[in-house]
N, C-alpha and C positions, 0 to 999 in steps of 0.2 A: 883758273889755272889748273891745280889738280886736287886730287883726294889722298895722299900721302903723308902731308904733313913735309914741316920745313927742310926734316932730315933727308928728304926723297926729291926735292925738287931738281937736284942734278940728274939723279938716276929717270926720273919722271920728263923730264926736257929730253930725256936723249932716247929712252926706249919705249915709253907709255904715255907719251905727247896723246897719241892717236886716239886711245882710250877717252882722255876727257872731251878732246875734240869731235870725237864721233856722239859722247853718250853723255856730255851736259846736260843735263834737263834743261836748263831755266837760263842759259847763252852766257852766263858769264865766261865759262870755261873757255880756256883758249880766247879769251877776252884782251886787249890792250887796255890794261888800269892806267885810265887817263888822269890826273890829279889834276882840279880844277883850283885855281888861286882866287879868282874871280866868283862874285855870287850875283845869280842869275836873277835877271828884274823883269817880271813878267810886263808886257806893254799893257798900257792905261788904254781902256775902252771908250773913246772917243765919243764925237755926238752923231746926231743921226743919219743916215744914212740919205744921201740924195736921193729925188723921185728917180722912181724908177716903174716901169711898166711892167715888171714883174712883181705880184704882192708876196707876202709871207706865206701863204697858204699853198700858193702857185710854187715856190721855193721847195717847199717841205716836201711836195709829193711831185717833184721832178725827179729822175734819174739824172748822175751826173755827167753820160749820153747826153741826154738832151737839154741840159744846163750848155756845154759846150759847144752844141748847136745855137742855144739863143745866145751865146754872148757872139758868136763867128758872126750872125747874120744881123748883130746890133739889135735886138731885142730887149737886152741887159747889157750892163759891163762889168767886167771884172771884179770892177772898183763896189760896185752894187750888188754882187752876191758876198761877197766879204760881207757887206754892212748887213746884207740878210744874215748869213751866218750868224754872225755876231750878236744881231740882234737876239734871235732864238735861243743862241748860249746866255746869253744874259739872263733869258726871259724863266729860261726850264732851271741851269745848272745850280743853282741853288739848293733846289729838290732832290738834284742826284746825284751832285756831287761826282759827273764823268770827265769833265773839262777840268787839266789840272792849272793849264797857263795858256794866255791868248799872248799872239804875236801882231795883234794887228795892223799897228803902224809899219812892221818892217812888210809882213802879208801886202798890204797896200801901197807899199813904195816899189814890191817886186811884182806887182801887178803893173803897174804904170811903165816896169820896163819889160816889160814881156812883149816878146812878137810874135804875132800868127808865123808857125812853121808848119803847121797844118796836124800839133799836136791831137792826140784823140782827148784828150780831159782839157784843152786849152778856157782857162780860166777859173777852171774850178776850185773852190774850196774843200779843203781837209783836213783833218783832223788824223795826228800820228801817233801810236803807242809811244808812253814815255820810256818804256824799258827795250832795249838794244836798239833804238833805231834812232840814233841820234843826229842831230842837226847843230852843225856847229853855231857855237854860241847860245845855245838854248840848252836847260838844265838836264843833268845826265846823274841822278841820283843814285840808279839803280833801286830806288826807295828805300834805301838806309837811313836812318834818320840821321846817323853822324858823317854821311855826306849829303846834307841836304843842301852844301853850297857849292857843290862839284858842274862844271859848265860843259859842255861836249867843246873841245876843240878841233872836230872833224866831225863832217857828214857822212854816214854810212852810204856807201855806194845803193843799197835799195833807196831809201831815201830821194838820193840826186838824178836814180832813174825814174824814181815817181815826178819830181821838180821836172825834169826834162820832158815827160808828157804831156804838163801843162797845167798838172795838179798847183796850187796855191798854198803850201803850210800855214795855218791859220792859229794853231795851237796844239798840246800834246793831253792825251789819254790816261785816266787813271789805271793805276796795277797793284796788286800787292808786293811787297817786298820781292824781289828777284825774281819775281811771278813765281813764287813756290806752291802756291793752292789751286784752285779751282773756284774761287771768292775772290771778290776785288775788295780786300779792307786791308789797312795795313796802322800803325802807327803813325810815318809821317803824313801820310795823305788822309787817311779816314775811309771811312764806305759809300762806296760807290751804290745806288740805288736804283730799281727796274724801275721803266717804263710802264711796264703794265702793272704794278704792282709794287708802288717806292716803300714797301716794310719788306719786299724781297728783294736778293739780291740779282744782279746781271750775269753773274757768272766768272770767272777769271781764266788766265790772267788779262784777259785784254777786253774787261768789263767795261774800262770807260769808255772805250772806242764801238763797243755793241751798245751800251746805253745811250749814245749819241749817236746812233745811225736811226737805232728804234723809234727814237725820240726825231726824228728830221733835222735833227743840227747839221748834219752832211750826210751826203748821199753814200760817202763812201771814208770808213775810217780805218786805218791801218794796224794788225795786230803781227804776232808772232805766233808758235805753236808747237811747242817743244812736249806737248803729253794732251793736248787740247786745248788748249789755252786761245784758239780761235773757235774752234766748233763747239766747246762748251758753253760761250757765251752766246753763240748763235743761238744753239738748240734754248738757251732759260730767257731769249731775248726776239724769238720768231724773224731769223732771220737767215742768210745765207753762209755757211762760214766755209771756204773750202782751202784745205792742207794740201799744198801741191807735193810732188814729189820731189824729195830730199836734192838740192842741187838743180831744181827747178828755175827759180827765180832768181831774177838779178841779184846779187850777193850773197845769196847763199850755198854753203857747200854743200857736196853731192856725199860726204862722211860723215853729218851732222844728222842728231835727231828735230833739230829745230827748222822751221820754214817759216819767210817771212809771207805775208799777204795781208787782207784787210775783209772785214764784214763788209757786206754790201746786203741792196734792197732788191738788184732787179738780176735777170742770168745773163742780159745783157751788158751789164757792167761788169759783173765777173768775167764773162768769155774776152772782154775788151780788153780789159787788164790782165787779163792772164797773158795773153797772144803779144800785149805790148811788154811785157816784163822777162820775159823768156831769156836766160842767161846764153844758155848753145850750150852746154856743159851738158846736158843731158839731154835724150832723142824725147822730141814730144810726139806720141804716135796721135795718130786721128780718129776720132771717132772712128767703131766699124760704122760702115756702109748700112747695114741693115740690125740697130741696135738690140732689134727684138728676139735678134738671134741667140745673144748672150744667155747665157744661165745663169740666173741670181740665187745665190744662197740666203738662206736669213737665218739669225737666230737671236731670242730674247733673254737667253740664258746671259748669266751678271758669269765672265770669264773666272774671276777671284773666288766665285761662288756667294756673290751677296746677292740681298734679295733683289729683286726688279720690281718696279711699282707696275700697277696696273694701269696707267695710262702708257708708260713706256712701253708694254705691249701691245692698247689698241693701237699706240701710233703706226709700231711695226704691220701692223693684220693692218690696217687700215691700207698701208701703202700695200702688201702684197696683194688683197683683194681688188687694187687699181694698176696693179703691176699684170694680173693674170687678165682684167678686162682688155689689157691694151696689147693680149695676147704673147706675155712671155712667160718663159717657164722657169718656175718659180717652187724650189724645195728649202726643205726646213732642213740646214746641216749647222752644227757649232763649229766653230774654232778650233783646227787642229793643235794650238800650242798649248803650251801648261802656264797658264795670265796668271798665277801666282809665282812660279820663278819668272818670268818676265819682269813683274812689278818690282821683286829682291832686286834684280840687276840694276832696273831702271831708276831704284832707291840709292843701289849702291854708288851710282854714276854720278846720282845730285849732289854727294859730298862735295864735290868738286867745286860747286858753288858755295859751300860754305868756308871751304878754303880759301878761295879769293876773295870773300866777304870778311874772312880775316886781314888777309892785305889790304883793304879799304881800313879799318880799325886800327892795325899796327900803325899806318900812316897817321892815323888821327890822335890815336890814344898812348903811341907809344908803348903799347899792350897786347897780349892777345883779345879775342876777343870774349865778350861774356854775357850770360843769359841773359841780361834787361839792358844789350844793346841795342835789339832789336825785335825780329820775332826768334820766338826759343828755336823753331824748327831752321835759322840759320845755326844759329849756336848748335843745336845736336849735328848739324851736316859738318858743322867745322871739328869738334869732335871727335865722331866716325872718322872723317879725313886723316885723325892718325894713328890709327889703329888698323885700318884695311893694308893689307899685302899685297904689292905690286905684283909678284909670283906666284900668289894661286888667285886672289880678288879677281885682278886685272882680267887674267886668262879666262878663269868661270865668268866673267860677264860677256866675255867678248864670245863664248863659245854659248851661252847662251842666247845673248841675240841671234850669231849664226844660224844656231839651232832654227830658231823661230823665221829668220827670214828665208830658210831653205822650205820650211812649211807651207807658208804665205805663199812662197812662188808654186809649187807641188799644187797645194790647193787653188792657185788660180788659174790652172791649166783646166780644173775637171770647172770651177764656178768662178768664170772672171770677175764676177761681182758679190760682193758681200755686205751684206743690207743686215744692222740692228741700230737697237737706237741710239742716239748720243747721247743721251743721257738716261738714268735708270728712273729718274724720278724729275717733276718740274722745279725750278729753281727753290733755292732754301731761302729759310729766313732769315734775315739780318739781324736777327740775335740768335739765329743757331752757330754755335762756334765751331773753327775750322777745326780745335784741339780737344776735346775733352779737356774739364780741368783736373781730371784724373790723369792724363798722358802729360799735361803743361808741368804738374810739379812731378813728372817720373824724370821729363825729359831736363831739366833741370840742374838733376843731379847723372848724366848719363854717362859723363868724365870716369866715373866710380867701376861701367861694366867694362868685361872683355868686348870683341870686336862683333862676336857673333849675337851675345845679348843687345850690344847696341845695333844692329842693323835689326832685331828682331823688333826693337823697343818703336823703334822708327816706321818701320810697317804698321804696327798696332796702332801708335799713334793716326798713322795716316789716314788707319781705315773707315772712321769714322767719314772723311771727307770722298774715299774713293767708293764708299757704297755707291754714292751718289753719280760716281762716272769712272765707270770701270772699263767702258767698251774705245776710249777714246785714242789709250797710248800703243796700242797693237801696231797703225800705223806709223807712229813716228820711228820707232824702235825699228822697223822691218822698212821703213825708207821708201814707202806707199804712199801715192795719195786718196784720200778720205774729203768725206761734203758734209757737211750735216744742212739738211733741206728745211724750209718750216712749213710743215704740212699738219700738224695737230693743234689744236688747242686743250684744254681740258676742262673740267664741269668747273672747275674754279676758276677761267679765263686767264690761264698760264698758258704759255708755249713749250711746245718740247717737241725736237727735231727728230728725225732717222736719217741716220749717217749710211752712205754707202762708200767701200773701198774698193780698191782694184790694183793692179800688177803695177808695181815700178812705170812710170811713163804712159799710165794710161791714163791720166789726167782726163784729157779729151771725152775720155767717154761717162765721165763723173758731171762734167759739163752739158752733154747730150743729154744725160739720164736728168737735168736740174730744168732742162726746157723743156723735157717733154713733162714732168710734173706742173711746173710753172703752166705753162699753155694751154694746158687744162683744168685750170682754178684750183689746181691743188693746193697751192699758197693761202698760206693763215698770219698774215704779220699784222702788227698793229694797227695801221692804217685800215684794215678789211674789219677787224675788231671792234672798232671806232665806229666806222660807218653802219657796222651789225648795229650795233649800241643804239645807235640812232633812231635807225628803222625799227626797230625791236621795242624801244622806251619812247616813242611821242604820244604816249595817253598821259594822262595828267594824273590819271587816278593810281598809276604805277610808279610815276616819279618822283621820288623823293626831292620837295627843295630840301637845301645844304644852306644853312645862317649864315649870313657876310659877317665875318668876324675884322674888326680891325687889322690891315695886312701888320705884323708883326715881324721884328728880326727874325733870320732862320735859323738863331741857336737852336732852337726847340728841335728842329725836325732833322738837325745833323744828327747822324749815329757815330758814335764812340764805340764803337767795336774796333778793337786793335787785333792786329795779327796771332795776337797768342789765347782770342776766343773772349774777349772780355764785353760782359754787357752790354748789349746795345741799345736805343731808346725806340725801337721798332721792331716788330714781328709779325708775321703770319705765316701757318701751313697749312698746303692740302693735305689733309689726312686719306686725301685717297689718293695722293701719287707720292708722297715724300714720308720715307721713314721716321717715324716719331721715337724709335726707339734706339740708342744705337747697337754699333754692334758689340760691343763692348761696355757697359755700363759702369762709370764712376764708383767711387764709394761717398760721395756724394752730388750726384747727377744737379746740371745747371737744369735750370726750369725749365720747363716742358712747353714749346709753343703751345696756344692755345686755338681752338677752331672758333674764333670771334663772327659773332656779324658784321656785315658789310655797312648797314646801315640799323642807328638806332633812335629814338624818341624818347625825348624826355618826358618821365611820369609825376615829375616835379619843378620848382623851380630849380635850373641849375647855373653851374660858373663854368667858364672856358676858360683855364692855365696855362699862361708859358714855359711852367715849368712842370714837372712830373709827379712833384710830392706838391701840387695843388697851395704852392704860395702864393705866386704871382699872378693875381686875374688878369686878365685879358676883358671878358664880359661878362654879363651877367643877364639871363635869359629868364624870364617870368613863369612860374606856373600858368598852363596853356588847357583847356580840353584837349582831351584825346584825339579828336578831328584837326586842331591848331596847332599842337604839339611841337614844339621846334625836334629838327631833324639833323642828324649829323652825320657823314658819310667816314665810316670808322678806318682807317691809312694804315692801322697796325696798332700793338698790345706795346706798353712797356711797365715797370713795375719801378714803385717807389721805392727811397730807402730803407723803406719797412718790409719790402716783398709786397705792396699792397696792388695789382692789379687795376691800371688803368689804359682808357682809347685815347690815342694819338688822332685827333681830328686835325684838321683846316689850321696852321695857327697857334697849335697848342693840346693839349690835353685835356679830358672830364673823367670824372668818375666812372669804373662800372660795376657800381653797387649795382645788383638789383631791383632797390627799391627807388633809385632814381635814374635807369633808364631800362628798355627794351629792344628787344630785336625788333624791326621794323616791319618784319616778316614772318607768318607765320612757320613755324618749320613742319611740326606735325600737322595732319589733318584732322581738324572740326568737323564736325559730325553737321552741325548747323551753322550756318553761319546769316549774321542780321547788318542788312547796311546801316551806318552810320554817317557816311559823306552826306554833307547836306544840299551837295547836287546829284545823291545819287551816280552807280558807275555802271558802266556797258558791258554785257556780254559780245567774246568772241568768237567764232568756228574754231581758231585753231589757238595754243597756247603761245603762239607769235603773233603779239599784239600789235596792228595797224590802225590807226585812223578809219583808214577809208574798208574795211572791215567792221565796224563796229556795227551790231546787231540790235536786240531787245535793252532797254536803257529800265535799271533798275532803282527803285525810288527810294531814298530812305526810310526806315524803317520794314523794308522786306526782306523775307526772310527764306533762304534757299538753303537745299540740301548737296551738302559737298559728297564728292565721290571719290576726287585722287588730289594731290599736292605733288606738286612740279615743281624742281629747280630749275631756274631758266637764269643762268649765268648766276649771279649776284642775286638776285631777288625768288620767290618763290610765288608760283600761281597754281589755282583752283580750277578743277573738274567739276562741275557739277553735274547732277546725275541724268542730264536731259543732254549732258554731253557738250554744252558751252564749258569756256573759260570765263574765270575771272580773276582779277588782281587778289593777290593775300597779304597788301596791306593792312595793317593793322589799324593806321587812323582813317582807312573806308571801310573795312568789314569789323564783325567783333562775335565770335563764339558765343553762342548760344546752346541751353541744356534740354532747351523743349520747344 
């Protein structure tokens, strides 16, 4: 509703309506608080899915194009991608905790009445953000926990225009509270976990809907985008995310910072669903005629002035060097606005949502609302909400935006396009918290400053989390549309996108610019990652086996990280794309993620725990030779209640003492190194190891001289000085002094 506080909502209703309607972050504002009487019963997952000629695999890597093709020409039915669906949410969401609620029984009774009208998604399965897009009778939390029994009693018109294309709702998407971060964890729901990497996170706010696209649950899942909250999860989840322009798509206004849309895997589903979604409320222009004409500007500068990783720069050089091959021109210009008063406004704007996250609490509690009702950062936005002044607030945000969307247009006349990355760094880890717990207990007590210290308190706080994506809210704010593409990976096999933007209505050409990437193997999503994997690791003397540990409940492997940065049971970072430091330093700083191996051996006998602090075994694995050694494929770091440092494997936890496990890989290079496999292992030509490549086959007990040590994804391989490869495992080779 608004940012004034309860004394201002007449005056707010009649003169400064516009204000929150145009500049809510996070769509509550100018929101209908629906009160739900009723509590919402997710549908019971049924049994299995009739034969069907389409398998699961064939499922995962269709586009939902041509999902909708095989169900029209009786290939599959309707009835049978659902139970696909379904199948694979059962089979993954455990691990990632992206699927909040299945509907499948109702899914499949609206499947059986569905008729060919010659929709373009006709049959297919989806998957919809839980937050603002609601579907009557299924749950409308807004991820508050003290309405976690609130029901939608209407269908938001995106929604019914997606339903009337043909799409199938099968279930709703994890978010964090009111989608206020760039993280999907939250209190009622929990953390949502990557794909490529379940101890990091997918991104927010509409993480659960990119972790279940990533992952093949559906072809196409639905999010929102009011500061990135589409393209963020793209860019940390290798995938497609694109921000249409403001008043673009069916239901949404042409005066809002938010835009509804969805992740997707292919540019043919995107340009499908854009073309069928199209309100008329705003001119979609067409692509130019000759795209290469365009001038693209780029730049890697962090707007706020924080730091940018060094993968977020190759990704940008990367595409510019495939931008100038394909013959366009292409200069280095920044950002004519000032992205630190942009971010003030765009902060100032969010109270808005804490105000009406008040009205959900009043209702409940008969109270205001208060700091461990949910996350703090509603509490400090409710707040700010009444202490900001209609009479100068209002106007400096509103003249502020102005400011910056007469820039955007200015500068889109000389560079129609604008290329940096979506994100500054590859996704973070699910124990780096969104708050400092130095900002959780300032913000706490925020009631205590004037208006100006608290809008200050509130930036500080944030910035920890906006290092991380500083490039993404320029568009919503100025009513552009933005893509973030997945064309990078990085040495740590994270994704991280580059976002290009352009003038009000030039959507089309953001689309253009995503096939001519796409159609030229620029694309890096997980499915190409996989198949790398593949081809890259079928020698045996590179492959780590991983122990069958008794499949175990998933207590273990859920993370308890809440909204307000609290401990989680998994981690990892790249130290070469993701700040380890922040920007702002506690007075006493949460632990520090750790640079762990990927894979390690035991040097002892050991135990595998379900629990953290190493109570409950799970197994117990034998002292081994070094050659035998069981193996453990390390998912992420979390720390006991002593602070004592243990791997999250398979199932449970182990130790990483030192003295009872190892990297599995050497990191440095050996000067000598002596086989140990007692089949002996092969030389390569190149440090991409094939099969049908393998060379001179070296016997155990010989002993060669190393030249270089290569990181090749996850694992690390050997130069030797004759100019072959070889594996630097450590239970086939072993360091040698002479």
């Amino acid at each position: 509703m608004g940012w004034f506080g309860k004394r201002n909502q007449h005056q707010l209703r009649k003169g400064l309506l516009i204000t929150v309607v145009t500049l809510g972050m996070f769509g509550l504002g100018g929101q209908t608080i629906v009160q739900g009487a009723e509590t919402s019963s997710q549908a019971t997952v049924t049994a299995t899915a009739p034969q069907s000629t389409l398998t699961l695999s064939q499922y995962e890597h269709s586009t939902a194009s041509q999902l909708a093709a095989m169900v029209r020409s009786n290939k599959v039915t309707k009835q049978q991608l659902i139970k696909l669906a379904v199948q694979k949410i059962k089979q993954d969401n455990p691990q990632l905790n992206a699927v909040l609620t299945l509907r499948e029984d109702k899914a499949l009774s609206e499947a059986d009445a569905m008729k060919d009208t010659g929709q373009p998604f006709y049959g297919v399965p989806i998957l919809i953000k839980g937050l603002a897009q609601e579907l009557k009778g299924e749950p409308a939390t807004q991820g508050l926990p003290y309405s976690s029994d609130r029901v939608a009693s209407y269908t938001r018109p995106f929604v019914a225009k997606l339903q009337s294309l043909g799409f199938i709702v099968i279930g709703q998407t994890n978010y964090p509270e009111l989608g206020l971060i760039n993280v999907t964890t939250s209190k009622l729901y929990g953390t949502a976990s990557n794909p490529w990497n379940t101890a990091d996170n997918p991104g927010g706010s509409s993480g659960g809907s990119a972790a279940s696209v990533a992952d093949d649950m559906v072809p196409i899942a639905t999010g929102n985008d009011a500061g990135g909250s589409i393209r963020i999860p793209a860019s940390w989840s290798g995938l497609i995310g694109l921000k249409p322009t403001s008043g673009m798509i069916t239901g949404d206004s042409a005066t809002s910072s938010m835009a509804s849309f969805a992740e997707t895997k292919s540019m043919a589903d995107t340009e499908t669903l854009f073309n069928n979604m199209l309100s008329g409320k705003v001119t979609d222009v067409p692509a130019p005629s000759d795209l290469k004409k365009e001038t693209i500007a780029y730049s890697t500068k962090s707007p706020v002035g924080t730091p940018v990783s060094q993968d977020a720069v190759d990704a940008v050089q990367q595409a510019v060097s495939f931008l100038k091959d394909q013959g366009f021109n292409v200069k280095q210009v920044d950002s004519p606005v000032d992205g630190k008063a942009l971010m003030m406004a765009y902060y100032k704007s969010g109270t808005s949502d804490g105000f009406a996250a008040n009205s959900f609490a009043r209702s409940k509690f008969k109270r205001d609302l208060g700091p461990d009702d949910g996350s703090i950062m509603t509490y400090a936005l409710y707040e700010a909400s009444k202490k900001l002044n209609p009479a100068t607030d209002g106007v400096q945000v509103q003249q502020t935006i102005a400011t910056a969307r007469q820039q955007m247009s200015d500068f889109h006349k000389q560079y129609p396009i604008y290329l940096t990355p979506t994100t500054a760094t590859t996704a973070p880890s699910n124990d780096d918290p969104a708050f400092l717990p130095e900002y959780v207990e300032k913000l706490r007590h925020i009631g205590s400053l004037d208006s100006a210290q608290q809008m200050q308190l509130i930036y500080d706080a944030w910035l920890h989390g906006l290092t991380k994506t500083p490039f993404t809210q320029l568009a919503n704010l100025t009513g552009e549309p933005a893509i973030s593409l997945p064309t990078y990976v990085s040495a740590n096999k994270m994704p991280l996108g580059i976002q290009f933007q352009a003038a009000k209505g030039q959507d089309q050409t953001l689309i253009a610019l995503g096939k001519l990437f796409e159609s030229n193997g620029q694309f890096k999503m997980l499915d190409n990652q996989k198949q790398a994997d593949e081809s890259n690791n079928n020698f045996s003397e590179s492959q780590p086996s991983t122990p069958t540990v008794p499949d175990q409940s998933n207590q273990a492997s859920q993370n308890n990280q809440g909204s307000q940065g609290s401990q989680g049971s998994q981690g990892s970072q790249d130290s070469s794309s993701q700040s380890n430091n922040p920007v702002k330093q506690p007075s006493q700083p949460a632990k520090q993620a750790v640079n762990f191996p990927r894979f390690v051996y035991a040097k002892t006998g050991i135990n595998v725990y379900r629990d953290v602090n190493l109570t409950k075994r799970v197994q117990h694995f034998d002292k081994q030779p070094r050659t035998k050694a069981v193996t453990f494929k390390v998912e992420g770091v979390a720390y006991s209640k002593n602070g004592t440092l243990r791997y999250k494997v398979k199932n449970g936890y182990i130790s990483a003492n030192a003295k009872i496990v190892a990297g599995l890989y050497y990191k440095a290079l050996p000067k000598r190194v002596k086989v140990i496999a007692a089949k002996g292992i092969y030389e390569y030509p190149h440090a991409t190891f094939k099969v049908s490549q393998r060379q001179a086959h070296l016997k155990k007990g010989m002993i060669v001289t190393a030249k270089l040590i290569k990181q090749s994804g996850q694992i690390t391989k050997i130069q030797l000085t004759s100019g072959k490869w070889i594996t630097a495992n450590k239970k086939t080779i072993i360091a040698v002094n002479s």
